[in-house]
N, CA and C atoms as a LAMMPS dump frame, in Angstrom:
ITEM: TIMESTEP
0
ITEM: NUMBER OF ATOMS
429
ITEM: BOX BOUNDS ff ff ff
-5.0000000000000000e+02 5.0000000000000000e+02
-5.0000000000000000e+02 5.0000000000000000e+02
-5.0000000000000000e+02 5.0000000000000000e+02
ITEM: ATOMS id mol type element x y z
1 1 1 N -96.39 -435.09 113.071
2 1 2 C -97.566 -435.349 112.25
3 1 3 C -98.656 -434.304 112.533
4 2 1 N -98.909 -434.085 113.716
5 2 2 C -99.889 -433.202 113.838
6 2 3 C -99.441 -431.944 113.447
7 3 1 N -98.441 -431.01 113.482
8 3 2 C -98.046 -429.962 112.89
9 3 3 C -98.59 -430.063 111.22
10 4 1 N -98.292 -430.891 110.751
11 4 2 C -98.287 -431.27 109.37
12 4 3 C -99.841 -430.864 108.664
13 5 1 N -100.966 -431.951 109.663
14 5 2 C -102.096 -431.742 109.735
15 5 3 C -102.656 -430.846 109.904
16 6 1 N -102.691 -430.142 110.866
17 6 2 C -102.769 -428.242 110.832
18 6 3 C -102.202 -427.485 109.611
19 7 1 N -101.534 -427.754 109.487
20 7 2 C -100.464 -426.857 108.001
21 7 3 C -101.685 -427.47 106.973
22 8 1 N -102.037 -428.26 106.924
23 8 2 C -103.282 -428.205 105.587
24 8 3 C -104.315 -428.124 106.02
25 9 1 N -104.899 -428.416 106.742
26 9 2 C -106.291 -428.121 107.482
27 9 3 C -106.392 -426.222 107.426
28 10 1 N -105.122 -425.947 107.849
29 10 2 C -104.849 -424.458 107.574
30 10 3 C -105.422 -424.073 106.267
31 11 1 N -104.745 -424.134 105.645
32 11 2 C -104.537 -424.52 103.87
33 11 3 C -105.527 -424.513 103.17
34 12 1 N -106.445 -425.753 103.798
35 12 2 C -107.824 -426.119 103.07
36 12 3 C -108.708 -425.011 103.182
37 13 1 N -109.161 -423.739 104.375
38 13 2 C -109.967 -423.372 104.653
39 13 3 C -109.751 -422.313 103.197
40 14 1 N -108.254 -421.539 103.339
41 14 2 C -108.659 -420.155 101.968
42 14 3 C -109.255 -420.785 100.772
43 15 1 N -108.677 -422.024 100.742
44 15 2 C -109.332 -423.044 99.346
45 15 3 C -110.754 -423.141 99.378
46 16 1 N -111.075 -423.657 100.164
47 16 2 C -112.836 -423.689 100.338
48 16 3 C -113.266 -422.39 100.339
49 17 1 N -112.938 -421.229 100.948
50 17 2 C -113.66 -420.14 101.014
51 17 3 C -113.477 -419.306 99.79
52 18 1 N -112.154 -419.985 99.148
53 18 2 C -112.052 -418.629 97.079
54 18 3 C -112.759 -419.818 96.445
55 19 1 N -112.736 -421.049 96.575
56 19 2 C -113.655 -421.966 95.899
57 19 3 C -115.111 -421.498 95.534
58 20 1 N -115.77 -421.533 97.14
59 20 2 C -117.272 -420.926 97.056
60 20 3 C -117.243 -419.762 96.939
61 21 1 N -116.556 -418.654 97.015
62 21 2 C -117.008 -417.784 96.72
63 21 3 C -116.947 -417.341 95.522
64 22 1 N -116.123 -418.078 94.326
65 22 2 C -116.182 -418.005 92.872
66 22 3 C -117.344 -418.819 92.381
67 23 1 N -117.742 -419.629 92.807
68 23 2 C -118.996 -420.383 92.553
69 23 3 C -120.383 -419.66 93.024
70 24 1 N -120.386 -418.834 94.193
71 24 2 C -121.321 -417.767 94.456
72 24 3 C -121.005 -416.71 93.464
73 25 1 N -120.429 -416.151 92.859
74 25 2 C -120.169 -415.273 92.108
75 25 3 C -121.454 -415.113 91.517
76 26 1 N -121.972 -413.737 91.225
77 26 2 C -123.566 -413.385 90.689
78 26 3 C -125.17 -414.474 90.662
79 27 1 N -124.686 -415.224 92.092
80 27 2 C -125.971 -416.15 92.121
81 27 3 C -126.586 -415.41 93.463
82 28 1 N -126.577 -414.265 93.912
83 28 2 C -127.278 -413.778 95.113
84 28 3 C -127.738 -412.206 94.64
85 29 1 N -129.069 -412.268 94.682
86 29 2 C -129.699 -410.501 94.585
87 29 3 C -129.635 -410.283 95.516
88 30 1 N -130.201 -410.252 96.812
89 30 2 C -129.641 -409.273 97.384
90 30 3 C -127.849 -409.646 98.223
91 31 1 N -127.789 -408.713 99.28
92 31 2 C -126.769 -408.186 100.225
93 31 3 C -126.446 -409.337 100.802
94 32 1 N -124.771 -409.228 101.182
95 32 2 C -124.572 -410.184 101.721
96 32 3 C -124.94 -410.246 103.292
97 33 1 N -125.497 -409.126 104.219
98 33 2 C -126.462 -409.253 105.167
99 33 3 C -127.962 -409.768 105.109
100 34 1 N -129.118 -409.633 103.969
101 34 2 C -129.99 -410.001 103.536
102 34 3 C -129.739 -411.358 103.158
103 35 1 N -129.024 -411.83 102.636
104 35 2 C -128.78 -413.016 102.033
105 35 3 C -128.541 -413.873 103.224
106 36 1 N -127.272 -413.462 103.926
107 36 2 C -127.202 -414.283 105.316
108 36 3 C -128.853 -414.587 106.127
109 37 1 N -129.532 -413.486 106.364
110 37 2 C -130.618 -413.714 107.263
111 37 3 C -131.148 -414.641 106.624
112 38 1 N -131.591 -414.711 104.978
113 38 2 C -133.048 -415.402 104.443
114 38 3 C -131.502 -416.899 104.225
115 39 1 N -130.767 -417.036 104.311
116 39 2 C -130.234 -418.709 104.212
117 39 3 C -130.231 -418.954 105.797
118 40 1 N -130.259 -418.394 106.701
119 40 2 C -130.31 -419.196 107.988
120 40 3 C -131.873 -419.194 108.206
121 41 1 N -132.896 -418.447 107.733
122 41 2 C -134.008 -418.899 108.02
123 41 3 C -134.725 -420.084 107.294
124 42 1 N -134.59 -420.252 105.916
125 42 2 C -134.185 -421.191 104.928
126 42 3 C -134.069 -422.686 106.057
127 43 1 N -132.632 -422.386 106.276
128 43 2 C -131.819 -423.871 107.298
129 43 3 C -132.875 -424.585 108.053
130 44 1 N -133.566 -423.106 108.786
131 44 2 C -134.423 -423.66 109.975
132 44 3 C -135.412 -424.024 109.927
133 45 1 N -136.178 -423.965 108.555
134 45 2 C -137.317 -424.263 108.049
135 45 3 C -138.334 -424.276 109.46
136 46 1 N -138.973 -422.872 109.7
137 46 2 C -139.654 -422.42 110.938
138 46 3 C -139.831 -421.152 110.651
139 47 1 N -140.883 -420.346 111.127
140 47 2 C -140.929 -418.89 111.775
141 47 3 C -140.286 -418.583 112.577
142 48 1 N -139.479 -417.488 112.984
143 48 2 C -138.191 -417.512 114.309
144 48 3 C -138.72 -415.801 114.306
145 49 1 N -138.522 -415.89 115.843
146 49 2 C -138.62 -414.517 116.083
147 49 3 C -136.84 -413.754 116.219
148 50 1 N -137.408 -412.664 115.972
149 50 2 C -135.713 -411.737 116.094
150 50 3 C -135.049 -411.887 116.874
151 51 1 N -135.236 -412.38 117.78
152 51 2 C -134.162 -413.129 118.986
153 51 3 C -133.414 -414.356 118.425
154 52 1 N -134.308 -414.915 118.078
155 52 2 C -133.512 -416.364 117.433
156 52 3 C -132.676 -416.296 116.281
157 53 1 N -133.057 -415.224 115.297
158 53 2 C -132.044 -415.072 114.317
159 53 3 C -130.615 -414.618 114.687
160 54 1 N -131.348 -413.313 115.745
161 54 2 C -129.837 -412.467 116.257
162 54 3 C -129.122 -413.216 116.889
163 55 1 N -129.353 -414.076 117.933
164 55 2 C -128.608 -414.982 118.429
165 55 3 C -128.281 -415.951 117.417
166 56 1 N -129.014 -416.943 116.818
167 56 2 C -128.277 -417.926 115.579
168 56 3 C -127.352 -417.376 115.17
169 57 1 N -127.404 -415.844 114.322
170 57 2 C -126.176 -415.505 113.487
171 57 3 C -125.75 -414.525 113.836
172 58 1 N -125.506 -414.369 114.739
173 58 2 C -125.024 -413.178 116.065
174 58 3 C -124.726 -412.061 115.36
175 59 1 N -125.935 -411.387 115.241
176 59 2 C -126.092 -410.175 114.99
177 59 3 C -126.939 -409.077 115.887
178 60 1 N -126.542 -408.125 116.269
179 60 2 C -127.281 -407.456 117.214
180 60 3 C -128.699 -406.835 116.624
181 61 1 N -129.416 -406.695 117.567
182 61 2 C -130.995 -406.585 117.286
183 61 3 C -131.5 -405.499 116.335
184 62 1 N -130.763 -404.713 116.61
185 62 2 C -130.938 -403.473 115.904
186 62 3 C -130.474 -403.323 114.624
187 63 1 N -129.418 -404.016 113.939
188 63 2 C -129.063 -403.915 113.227
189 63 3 C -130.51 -405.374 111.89
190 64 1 N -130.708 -406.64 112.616
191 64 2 C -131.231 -407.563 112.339
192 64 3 C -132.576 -406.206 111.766
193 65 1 N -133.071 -405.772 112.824
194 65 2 C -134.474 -404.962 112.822
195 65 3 C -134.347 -404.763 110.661
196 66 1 N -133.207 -403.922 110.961
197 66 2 C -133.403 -402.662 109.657
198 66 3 C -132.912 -403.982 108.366
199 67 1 N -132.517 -404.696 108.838
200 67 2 C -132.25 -405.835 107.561
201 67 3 C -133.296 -406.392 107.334
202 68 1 N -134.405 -406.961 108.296
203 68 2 C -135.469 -407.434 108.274
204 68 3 C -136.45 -406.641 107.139
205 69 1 N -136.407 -405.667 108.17
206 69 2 C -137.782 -404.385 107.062
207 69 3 C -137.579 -404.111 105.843
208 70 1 N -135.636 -404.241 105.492
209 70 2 C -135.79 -403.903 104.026
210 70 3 C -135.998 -405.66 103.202
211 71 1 N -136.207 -406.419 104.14
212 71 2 C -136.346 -407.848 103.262
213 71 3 C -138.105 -407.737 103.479
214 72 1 N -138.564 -407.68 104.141
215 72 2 C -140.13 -407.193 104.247
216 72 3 C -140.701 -406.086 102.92
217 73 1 N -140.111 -405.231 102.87
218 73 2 C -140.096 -404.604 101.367
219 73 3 C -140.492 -404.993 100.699
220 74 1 N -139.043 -406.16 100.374
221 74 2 C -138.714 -406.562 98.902
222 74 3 C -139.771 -407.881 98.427
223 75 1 N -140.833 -408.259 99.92
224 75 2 C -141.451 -409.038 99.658
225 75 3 C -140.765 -410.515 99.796
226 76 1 N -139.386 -410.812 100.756
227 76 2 C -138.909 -411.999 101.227
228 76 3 C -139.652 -412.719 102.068
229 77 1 N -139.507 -411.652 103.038
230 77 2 C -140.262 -412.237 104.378
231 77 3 C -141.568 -411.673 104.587
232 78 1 N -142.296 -412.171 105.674
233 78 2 C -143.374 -411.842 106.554
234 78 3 C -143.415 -411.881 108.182
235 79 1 N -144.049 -410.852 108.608
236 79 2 C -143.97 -411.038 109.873
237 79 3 C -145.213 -410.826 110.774
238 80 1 N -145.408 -411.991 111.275
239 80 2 C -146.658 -411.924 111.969
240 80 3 C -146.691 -412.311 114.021
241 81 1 N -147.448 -411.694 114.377
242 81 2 C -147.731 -411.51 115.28
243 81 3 C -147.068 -413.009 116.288
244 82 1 N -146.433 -412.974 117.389
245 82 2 C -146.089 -414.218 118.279
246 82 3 C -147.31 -415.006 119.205
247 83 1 N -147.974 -415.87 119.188
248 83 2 C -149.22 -415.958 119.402
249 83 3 C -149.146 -416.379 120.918
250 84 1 N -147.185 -416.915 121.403
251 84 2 C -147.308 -417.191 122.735
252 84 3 C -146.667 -415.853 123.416
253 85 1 N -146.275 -415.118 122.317
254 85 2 C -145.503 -413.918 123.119
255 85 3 C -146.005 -412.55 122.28
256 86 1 N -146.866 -411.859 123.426
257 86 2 C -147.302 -410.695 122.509
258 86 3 C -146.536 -409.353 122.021
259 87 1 N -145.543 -409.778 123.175
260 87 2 C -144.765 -408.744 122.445
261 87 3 C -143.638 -409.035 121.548
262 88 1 N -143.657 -410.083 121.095
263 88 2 C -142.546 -410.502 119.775
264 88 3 C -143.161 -410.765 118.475
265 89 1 N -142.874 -410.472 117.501
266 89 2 C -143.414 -411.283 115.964
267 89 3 C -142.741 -412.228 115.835
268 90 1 N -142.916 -413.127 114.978
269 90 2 C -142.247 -413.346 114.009
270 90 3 C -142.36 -413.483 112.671
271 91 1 N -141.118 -414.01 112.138
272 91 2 C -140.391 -413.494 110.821
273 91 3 C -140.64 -415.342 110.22
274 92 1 N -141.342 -414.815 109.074
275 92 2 C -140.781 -415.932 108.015
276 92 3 C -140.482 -415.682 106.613
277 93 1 N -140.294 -416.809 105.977
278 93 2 C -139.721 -416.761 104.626
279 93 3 C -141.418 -416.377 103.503
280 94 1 N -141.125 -415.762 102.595
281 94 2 C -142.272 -415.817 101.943
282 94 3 C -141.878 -416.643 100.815
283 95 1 N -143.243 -417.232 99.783
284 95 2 C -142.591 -417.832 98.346
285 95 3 C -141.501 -417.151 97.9
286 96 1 N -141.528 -416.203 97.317
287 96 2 C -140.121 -415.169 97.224
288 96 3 C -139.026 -415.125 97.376
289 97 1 N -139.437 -415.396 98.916
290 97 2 C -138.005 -415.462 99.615
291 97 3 C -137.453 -416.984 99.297
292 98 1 N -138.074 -418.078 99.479
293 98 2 C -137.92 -419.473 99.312
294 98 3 C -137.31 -419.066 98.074
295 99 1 N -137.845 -418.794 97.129
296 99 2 C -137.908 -419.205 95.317
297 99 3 C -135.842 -418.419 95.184
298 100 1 N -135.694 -417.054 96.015
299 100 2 C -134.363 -416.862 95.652
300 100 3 C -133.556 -417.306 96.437
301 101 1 N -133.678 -417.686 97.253
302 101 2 C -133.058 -419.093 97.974
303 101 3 C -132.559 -420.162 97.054
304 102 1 N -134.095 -420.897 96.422
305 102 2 C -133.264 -421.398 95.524
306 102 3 C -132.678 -421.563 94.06
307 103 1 N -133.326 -420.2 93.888
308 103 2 C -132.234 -419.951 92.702
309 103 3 C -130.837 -419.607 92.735
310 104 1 N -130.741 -419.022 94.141
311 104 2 C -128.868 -419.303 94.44
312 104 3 C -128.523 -420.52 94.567
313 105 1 N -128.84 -421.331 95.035
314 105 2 C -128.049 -422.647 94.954
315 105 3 C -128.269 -423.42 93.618
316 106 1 N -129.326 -422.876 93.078
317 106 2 C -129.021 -424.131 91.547
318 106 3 C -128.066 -423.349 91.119
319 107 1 N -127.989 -421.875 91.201
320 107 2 C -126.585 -421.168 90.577
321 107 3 C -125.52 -422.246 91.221
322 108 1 N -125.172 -421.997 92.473
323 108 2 C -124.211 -422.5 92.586
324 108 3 C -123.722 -423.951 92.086
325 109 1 N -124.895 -424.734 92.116
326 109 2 C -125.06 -426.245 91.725
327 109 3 C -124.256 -426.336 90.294
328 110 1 N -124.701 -424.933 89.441
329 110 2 C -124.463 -425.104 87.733
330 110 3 C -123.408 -424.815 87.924
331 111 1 N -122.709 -423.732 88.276
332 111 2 C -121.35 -423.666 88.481
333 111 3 C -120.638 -424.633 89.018
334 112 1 N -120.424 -425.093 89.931
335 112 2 C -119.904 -426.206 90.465
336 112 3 C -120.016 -427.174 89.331
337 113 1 N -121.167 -427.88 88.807
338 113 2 C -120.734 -428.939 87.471
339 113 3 C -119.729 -427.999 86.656
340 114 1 N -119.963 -427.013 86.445
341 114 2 C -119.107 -426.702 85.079
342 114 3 C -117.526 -426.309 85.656
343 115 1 N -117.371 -426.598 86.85
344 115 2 C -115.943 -426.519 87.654
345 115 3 C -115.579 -427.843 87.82
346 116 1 N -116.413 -428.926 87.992
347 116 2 C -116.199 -430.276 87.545
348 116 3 C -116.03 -430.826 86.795
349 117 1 N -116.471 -429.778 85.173
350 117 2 C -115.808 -430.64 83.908
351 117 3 C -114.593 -430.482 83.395
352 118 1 N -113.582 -429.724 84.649
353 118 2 C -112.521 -429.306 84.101
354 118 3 C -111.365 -430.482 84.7
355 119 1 N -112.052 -431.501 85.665
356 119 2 C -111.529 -432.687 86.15
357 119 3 C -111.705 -433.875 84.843
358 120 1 N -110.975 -434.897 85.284
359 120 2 C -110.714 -435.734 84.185
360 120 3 C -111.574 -436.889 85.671
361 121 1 N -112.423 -438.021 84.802
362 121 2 C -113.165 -438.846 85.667
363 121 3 C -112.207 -439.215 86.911
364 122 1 N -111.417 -439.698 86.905
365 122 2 C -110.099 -440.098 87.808
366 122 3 C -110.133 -438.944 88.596
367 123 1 N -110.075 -437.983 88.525
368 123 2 C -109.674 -436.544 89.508
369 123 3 C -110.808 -436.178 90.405
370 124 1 N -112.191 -436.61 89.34
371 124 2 C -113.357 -436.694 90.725
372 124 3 C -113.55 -437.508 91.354
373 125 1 N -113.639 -438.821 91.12
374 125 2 C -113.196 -439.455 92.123
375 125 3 C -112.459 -439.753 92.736
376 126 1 N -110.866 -439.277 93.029
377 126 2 C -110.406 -438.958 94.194
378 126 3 C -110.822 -437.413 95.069
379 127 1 N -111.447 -437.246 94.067
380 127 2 C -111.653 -435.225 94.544
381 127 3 C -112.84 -435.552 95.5
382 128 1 N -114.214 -436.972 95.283
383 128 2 C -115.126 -436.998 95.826
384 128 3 C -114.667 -437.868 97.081
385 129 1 N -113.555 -439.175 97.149
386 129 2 C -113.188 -439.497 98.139
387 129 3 C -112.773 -438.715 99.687
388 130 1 N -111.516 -437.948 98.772
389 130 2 C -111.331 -437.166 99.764
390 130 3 C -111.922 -435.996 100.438
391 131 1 N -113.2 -435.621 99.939
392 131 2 C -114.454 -434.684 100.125
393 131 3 C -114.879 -435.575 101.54
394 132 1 N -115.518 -436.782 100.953
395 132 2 C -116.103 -437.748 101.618
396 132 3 C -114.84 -437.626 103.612
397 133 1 N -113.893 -438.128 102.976
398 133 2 C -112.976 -438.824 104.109
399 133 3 C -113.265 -437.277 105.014
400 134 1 N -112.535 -435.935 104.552
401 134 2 C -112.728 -435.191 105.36
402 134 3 C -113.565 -435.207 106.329
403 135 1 N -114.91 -435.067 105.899
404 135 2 C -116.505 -434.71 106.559
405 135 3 C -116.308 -436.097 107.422
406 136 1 N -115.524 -437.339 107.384
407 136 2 C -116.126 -438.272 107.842
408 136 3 C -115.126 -438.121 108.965
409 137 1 N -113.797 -437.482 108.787
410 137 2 C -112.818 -437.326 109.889
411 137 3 C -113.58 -436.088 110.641
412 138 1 N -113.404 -434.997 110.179
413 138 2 C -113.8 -433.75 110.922
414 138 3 C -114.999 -434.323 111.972
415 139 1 N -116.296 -434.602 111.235
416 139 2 C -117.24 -435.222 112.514
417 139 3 C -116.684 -435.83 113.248
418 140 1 N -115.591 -437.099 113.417
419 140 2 C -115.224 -437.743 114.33
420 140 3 C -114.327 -437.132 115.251
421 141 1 N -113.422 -436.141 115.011
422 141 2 C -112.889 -434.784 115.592
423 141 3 C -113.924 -434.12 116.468
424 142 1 N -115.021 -433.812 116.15
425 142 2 C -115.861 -433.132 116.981
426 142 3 C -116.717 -433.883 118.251
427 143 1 N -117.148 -434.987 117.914
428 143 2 C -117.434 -435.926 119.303
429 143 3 C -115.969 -436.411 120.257
């Protein structure tokens, strides 16, 4: 049984990952490095200094730096001074940055319904059960 379970758990992940990434399909302006930084700062709903990003999404500092400045540019972020640490800033989201935040996910949101009307009522709800059961097994897997 457990072989079995692995063999789709296997399975499931390329599914989920060509799933979303056809549903991301033209809902992100920028890069998929830019994009990564402003959705984990997004998550954290906070100012984080460059330590905390690079470590969150383990990216080395230097590289975070030059992704930062060109999202500073474009008018995403802001970065202001660390008021307990003078020698760190930090980085936050600007309206901007928020607003294409979430205009990628209502993209994705619209897509996703219109990948749902290709189910017959019966097919989403087993499609939403077994959505459900997963998330409710996997968490119990992890404690």
């Amino acid at each position: 049984m457990i072989e079995q379970i692995a063999k789709e758990y296997i399975a499931l992940i390329p599914n989920i990952f060509d799933s979303f990434r056809d549903l991301n399909k033209n809902s992100a302006e920028l890069s998929h490095m830019q994009n990564h930084v402003i959705e984990f700062m997004h998550m954290q709903q906070r100012a984080l200094n460059i330590k905390d990003i690079s470590t969150g999404l383990d990216i080395a500092k230097q590289q975070l730096t030059n992704i930062i400045k060109e999202l500073e540019v474009g008018g995403y972020v802001a970065k202001v001074p660390d008021t307990k640490d003078k020698r760190a800033v930090l980085v936050s989201l600007t309206p901007v940055g928020e607003e294409i935040v979430n205009r990628k996910w209502t993209k994705i949101y619209q897509n996703f319904n219109e990948n749902l009307m290709k189910l017959s009522a019966e097919e989403q709800i087993d499609l939403n059960f077994a959505l459900h059961k997963v998330n409710v097994l996997l968490k119990k897997m992890e404690g």
